[in-house]
C-alpha positions in Angstrom: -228.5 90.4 197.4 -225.3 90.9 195.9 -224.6 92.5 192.4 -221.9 92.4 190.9 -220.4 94.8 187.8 -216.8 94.6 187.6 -215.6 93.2 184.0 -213.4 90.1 185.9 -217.2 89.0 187.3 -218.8 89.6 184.3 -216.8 88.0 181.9 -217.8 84.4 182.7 -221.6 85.1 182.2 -220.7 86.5 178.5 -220.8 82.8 176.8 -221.8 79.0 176.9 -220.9 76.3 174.6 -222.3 78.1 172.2 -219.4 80.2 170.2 -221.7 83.0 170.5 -219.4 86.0 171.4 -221.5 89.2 171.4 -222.2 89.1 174.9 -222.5 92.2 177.1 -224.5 93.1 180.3 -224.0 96.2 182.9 -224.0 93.5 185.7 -224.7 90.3 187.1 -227.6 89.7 190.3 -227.2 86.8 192.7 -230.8 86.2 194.4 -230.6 83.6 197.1 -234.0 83.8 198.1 -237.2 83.1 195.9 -238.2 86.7 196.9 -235.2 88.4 195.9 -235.4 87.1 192.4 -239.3 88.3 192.3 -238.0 91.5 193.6 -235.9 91.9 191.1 -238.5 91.7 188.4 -240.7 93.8 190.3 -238.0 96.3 189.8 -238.1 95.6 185.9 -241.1 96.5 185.4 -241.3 99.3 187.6 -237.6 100.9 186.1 -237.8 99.1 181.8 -235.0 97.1 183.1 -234.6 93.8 180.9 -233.0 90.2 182.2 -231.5 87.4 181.3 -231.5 84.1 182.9 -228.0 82.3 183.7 -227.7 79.0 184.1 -224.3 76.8 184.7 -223.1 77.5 180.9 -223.3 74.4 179.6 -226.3 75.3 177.0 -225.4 74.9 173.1 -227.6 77.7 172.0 -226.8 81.1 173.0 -229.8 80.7 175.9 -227.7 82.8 178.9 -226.0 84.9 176.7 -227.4 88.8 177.6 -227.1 91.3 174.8 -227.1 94.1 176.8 -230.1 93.3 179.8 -229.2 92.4 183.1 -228.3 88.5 184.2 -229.7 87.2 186.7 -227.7 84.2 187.6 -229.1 80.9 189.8 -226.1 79.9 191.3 -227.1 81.0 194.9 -230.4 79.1 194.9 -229.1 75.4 194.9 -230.4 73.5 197.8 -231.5 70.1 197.6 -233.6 68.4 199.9 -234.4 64.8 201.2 -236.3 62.4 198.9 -239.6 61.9 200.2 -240.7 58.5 199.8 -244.6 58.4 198.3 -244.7 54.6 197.4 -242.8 51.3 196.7 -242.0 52.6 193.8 -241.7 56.4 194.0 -240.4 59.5 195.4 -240.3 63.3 195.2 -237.3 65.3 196.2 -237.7 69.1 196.2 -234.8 70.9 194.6 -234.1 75.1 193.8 -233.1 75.9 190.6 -229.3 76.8 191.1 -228.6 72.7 192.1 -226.1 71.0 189.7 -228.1 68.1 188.0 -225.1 65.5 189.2 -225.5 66.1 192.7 -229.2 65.5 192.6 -228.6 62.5 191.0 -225.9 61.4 193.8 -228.0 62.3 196.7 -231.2 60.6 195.4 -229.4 57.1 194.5 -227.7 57.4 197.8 -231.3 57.4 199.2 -231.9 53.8 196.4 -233.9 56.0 194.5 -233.7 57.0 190.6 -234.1 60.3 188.6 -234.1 59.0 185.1 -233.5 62.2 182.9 -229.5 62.5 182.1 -228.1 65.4 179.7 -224.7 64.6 178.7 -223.4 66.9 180.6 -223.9 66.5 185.3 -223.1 70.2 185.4 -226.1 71.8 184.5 -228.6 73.5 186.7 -231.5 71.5 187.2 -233.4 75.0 187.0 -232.3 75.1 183.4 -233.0 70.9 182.3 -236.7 72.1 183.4 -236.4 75.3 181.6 -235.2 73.6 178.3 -237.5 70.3 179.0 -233.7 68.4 178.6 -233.7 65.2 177.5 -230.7 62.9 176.7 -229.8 59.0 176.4 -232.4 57.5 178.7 -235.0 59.7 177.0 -235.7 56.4 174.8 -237.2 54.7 177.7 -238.1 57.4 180.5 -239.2 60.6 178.4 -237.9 63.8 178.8 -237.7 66.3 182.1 -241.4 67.2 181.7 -242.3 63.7 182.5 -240.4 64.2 185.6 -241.5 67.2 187.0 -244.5 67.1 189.8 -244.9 71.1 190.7 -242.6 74.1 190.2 -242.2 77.3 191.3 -242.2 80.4 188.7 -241.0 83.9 190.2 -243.4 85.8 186.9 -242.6 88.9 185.1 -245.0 90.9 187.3 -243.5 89.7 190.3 -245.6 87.2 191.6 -244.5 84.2 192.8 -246.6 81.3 191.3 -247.0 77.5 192.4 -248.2 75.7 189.6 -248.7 71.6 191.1 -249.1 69.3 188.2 -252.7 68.8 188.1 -254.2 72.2 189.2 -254.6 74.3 186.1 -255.6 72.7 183.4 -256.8 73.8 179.6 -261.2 73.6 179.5 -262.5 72.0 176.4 -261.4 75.2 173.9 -258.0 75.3 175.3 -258.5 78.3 177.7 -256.6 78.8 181.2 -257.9 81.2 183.6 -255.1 82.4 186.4 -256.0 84.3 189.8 -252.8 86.2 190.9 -252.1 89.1 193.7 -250.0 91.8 191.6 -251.1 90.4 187.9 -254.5 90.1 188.6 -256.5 88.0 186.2 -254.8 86.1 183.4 -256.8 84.3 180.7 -255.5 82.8 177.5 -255.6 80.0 175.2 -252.9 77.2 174.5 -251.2 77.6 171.2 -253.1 76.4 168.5 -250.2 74.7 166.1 -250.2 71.3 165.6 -246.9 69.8 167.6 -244.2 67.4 165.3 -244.7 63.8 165.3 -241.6 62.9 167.5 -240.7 61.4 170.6 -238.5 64.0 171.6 -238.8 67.8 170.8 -237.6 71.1 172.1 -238.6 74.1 170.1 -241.5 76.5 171.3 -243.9 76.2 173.5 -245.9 72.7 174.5 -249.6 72.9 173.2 -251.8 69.8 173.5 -255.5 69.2 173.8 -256.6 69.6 178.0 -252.9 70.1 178.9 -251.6 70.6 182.1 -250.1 74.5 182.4 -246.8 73.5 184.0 -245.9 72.2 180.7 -246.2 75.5 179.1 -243.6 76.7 181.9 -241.2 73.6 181.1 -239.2 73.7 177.8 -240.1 77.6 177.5 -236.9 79.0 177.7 -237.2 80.9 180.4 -239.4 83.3 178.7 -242.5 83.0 180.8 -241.0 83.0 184.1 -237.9 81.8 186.3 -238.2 78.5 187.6 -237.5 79.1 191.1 -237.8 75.4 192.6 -239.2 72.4 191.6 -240.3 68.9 192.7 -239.1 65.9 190.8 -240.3 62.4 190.4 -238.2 59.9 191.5 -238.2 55.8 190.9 -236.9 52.8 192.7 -233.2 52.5 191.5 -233.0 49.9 189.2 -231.6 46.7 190.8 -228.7 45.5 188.0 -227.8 47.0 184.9 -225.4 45.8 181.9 -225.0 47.7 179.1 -223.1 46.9 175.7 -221.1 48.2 172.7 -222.0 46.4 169.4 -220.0 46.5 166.4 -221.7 46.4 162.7 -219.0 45.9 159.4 -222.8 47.4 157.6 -224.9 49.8 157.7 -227.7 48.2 156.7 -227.4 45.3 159.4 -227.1 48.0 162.0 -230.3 49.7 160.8 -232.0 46.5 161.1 -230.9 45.4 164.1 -232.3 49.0 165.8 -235.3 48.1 163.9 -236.2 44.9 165.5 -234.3 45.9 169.0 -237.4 48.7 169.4 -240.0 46.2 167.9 -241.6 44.3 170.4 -241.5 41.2 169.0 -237.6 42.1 169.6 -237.9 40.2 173.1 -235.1 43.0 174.3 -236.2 46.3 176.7 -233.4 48.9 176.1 -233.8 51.8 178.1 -231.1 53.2 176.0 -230.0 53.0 172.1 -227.0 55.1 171.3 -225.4 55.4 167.6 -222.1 56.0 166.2 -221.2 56.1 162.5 -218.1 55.1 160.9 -216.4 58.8 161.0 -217.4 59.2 164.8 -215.4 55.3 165.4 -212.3 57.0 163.3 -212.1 59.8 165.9 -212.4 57.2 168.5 -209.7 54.6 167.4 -206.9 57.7 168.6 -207.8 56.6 172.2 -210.0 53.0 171.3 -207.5 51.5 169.0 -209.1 47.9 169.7 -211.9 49.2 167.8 -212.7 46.8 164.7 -210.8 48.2 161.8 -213.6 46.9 159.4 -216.8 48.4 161.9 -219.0 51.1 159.8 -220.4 51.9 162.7 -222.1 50.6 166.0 -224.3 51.1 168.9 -224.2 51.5 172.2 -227.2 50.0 174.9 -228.3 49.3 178.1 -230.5 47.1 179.8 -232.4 47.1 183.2 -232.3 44.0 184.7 -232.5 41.9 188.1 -230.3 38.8 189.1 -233.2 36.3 188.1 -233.4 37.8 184.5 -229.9 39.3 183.4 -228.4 35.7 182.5 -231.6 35.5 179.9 -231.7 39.2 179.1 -227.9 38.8 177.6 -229.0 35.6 176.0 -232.1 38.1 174.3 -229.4 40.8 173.1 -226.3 37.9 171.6 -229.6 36.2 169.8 -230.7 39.4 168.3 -227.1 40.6 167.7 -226.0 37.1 166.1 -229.2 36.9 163.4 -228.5 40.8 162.6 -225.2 40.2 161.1 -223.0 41.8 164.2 -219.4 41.5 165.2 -220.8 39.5 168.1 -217.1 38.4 168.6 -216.0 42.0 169.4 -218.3 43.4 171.1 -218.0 45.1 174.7 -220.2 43.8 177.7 -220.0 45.9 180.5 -221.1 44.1 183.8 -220.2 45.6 186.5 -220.3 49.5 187.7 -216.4 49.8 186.9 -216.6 48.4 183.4 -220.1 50.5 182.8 -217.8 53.3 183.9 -215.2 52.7 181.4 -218.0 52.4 178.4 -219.4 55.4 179.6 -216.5 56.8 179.5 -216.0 55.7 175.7 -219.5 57.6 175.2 -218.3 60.9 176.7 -214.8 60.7 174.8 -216.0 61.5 171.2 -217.2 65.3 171.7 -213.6 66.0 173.3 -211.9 64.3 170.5 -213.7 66.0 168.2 -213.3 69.6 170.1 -209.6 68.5 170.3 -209.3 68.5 166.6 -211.8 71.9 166.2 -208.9 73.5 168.5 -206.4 73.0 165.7 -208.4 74.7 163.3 -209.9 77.6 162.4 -213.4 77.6 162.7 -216.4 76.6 164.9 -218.3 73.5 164.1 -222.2 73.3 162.5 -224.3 70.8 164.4 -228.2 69.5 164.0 -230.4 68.8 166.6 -233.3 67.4 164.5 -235.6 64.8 165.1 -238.2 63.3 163.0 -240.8 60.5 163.5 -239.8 56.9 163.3 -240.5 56.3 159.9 -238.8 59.3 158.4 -235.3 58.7 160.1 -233.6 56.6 157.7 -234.2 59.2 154.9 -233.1 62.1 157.0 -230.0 60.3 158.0 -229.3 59.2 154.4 -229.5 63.2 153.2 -227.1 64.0 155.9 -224.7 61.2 155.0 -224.7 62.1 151.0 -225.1 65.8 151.6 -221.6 65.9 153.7 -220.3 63.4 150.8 -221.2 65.4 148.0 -219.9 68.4 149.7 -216.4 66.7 151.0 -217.1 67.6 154.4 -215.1 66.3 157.5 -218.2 65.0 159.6 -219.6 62.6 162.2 -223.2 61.3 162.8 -224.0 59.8 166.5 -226.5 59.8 169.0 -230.0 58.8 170.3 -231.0 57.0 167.2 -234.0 54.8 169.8 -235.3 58.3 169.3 -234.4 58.7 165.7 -232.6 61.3 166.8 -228.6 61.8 165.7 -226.4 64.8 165.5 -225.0 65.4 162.5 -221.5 67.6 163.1 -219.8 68.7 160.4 -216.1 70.3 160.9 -215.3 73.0 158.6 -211.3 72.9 158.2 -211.4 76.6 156.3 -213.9 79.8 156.4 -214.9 78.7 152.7 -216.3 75.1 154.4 -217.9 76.7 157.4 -220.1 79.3 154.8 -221.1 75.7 152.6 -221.9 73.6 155.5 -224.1 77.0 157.6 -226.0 77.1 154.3 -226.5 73.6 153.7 -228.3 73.8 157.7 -230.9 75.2 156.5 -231.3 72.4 153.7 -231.6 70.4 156.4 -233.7 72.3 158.3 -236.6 72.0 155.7 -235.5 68.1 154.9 -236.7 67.8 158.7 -239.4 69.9 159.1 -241.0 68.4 155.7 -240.4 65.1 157.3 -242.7 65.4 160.1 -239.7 66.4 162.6 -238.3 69.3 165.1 -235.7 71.6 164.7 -234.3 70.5 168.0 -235.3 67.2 170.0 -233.2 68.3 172.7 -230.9 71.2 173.1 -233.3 74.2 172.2 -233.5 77.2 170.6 -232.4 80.0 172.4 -230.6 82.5 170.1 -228.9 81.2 167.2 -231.8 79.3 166.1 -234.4 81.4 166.6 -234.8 82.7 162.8 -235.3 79.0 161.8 -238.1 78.6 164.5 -240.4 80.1 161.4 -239.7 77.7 158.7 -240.8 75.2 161.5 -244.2 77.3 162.6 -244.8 79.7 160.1 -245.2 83.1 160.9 -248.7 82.5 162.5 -247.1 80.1 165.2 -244.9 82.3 166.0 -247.6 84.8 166.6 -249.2 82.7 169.1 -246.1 82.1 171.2 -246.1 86.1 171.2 -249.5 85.8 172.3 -248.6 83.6 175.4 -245.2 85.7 176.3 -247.0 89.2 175.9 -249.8 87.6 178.7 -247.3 86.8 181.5 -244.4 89.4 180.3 -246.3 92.4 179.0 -243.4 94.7 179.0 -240.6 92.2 177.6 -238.5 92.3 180.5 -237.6 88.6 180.3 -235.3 86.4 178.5 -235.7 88.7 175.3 -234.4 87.5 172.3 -234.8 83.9 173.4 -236.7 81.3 171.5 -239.0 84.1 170.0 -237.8 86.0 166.9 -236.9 89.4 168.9 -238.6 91.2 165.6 -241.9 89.6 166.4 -242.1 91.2 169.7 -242.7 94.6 168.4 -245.8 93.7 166.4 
């Protein structure tokens, strides 16, 4: 196994996309086997060594960043396999942890399948979407990773390495699992016993549901329970056509009620996507977009699955339901074909480097939400955001998964006095969520710059119970410390 300790290596495993920049480790492993990584916590808990988990950096929270432990980084462990055909209309494909999330994605449609989970950003590990339960525009229609995930692979804390099959260990009637393993012995516990947030997506603590399956405590912990080793992921028959479309609104309110009846089904429309931009986020856009309407306040972006029998009617569906909502119908962008989808997907991705591009000529770092809230809730969260930044004369944007009612808010300090305002006014909205029904992230995690508001969310006694689970599989907090869980916790 090679380790690596010179500064030049270890520099790169010192941040993500984060900003976080207090990053510091005595070296970096690089298992290739399942067995080496065991190994290496075998070693932990043998010599009070302490590791962190790196994925590919592309994380938003903090998640890779070591404070001192050791990293142990996946990038050796990224073989993919053959999809494995199971039915007409599925597959599984076994996959390590270390495998980039875009390649996956290639080889399976290569094969005419379809892995539907799709984080903004190809370059992740896959290891890591499982890790974080990722979710991302076709969430609104597929669900997130956990949805997608048939059996993984967990290297523990004690060493042990664990298959845990979807199906195979399940919670009894009073929420108990009861685990045989060769160095841990006998683990029994209970599922957390907070109530979850009423949302469609969420990402912030551990999964707790009556009779649940135990894999999902392992996906969307963080890596604080184990490392995900390999997994097997669900794949569907490739969709045979697809168009997708850019709509234009000159109001607000005719945008919100199109989205309204576009999820309703009386709606007539299937979106497997529903993507939002405000006005602010088409300003940033025109630099490169300058076709843009000059009088749009905002617009959103779909697409529909579709076959050649049904696409002719399907667009007839979405110009209907666009034409009695009050859209620009006249300028909006239908994207066909794969090499106009490209372009509009392009258009999608162009916004967070535009907005990145204008961070670069400032000073300071941006503050951006990840809240969701249930369905019914949305419009007055989105409302608090708008008037909040108004009131406070903030440079900002809104966009993102509203099918989800989920948007992030980014607001762009242009001075240190802006960036203190708009960090305090996060927690405002922080509790405007929470009281709202919603999640402090839908999506990108906690990691370690929002684990102090993982309270407001579960109070201390939530907390206490994900302490509960992590002190069961990692009794001597050699894993992923400071992750998700308030580090302070941990010593009670």
């Amino acid at each position: 196994m090679i380790c690596k300790s010179d500064p030049a290596s270890i520099e790169a495993f010192l941040t993500d996309t984060s900003n976080l920049k207090t990053g510091k480790t005595p070296g970096v492993y690089f298992p290739e086997t399942a067995e080496e990584a065991a190994e290496l916590l075998r070693s932990a808990r043998e010599g009070a060594k302490r590791f962190t988990i790196a994925g590919n950096g592309t994380g938003t929270t903090g998640g890779r960043i070591p404070q001192g432990d050791w990293v142990i980084s996946m990038q050796q462990l990224d073989s993919i396999g053959e999809p494995v055909k199971l039915s007409e209309n599925q597959a599984t494909i076994t996959v390590q942890a270390g495998a980039l999330l875009e390649n996956i994605q290639r080889r399976v449609e290569q094969a005419g399948w379809f892995y539907p989970p799709d984080p903004t950003e190809g370059l992740c590990f896959i290891g890591s979407t499982i890790a974080n339960n990722s979710s991302g525009a076709r969430t609104f229609l597929y669900g997130p990773t956990r949805d997608h995930v048939l059996r993984i692979q967990v290297a523990l804390p004690s060493g042990d390495l664990f298959e845990i099959p979807r199906g195979k260990y399940l919670a009894d009637e009073n929420g108990m699992f009861r685990i045989e393993l060769p160095l841990c012995g006998t683990l029994s516990f209970q599922r957390p016993q907070y109530r979850m947030p009423e949302t469609s997506k969420h990402n912030a603590g551990y999964f707790s549901e009556a009779g649940m399956d135990l894999i999902d405590l392992f996906i969307g912990s963080e890596g604080t329970l184990g490392i995900i080793i390999e997994a097997d992921l669900k794949l569907l028959a490739l969709p045979r056509r697809l168009f997708s479309c850019l709509v234009y609104f000159s109001a607000v309110e005719d945008l919100f009620s199109f989205i309204e009846r576009a999820k309703s089904p009386e709606g007539g429309v299937t979106p497997r996507v529903l993507e939002f931009f405000d006005g602010n986020s088409l300003d940033f856009l025109r630099k490169d977009y300058p076709d843009i309407p000059g009088n749009a306040a905002g617009a959103i972006f779909l697409e529909q699955e579709t076959d050649s029998e049904r696409e002719e009617s399907d667009l007839e569906r979405w110009l209907e339901l666009m034409e009695s909502s009050g859209a620009l119908v006249d300028m909006t962008w239908i994207a066909l074909d794969r090499q106009e989808q490209r372009r509009l997907t392009a258009f999608r991705h162009a916004l967070p480097l535009l907005v990145n591009e204008w961070l670069n000529r400032q000073q300071e770092s941006k503050i951006s939400t990840d809240m969701a809230v249930p369905d019914r809730s949305f419009r007055e969260l989105f409302d608090f955001y708008d008037a909040m930044c108004r009131k406070n004369r903030f440079t900002f944007i809104i966009f993102g998964h509203i099918g989800n009612s989920h948007v992030h808010l980014n607001i762009l300090p242009r001075n240190r006095e802006e960036f203190l305002r708009a960090k305090a006014l996060y927690g405002e909205f922080v509790e405007k969520a929470i009281a709202l029904g919603g999640t402090l992230s839908a999506e990108h995690g906690i990691g370690k710059l929002k684990s102090p508001y993982l309270v407001a969310m579960y109070g201390e006694s939530g907390i206490m119970e994900m302490v509960r689970i992590k002190k069961c599989f990692d009794p001597n907090l050699v894993l992923n410390i400071g992750n998700l869980i308030p580090e302070s916790y941990l010593a009670t």
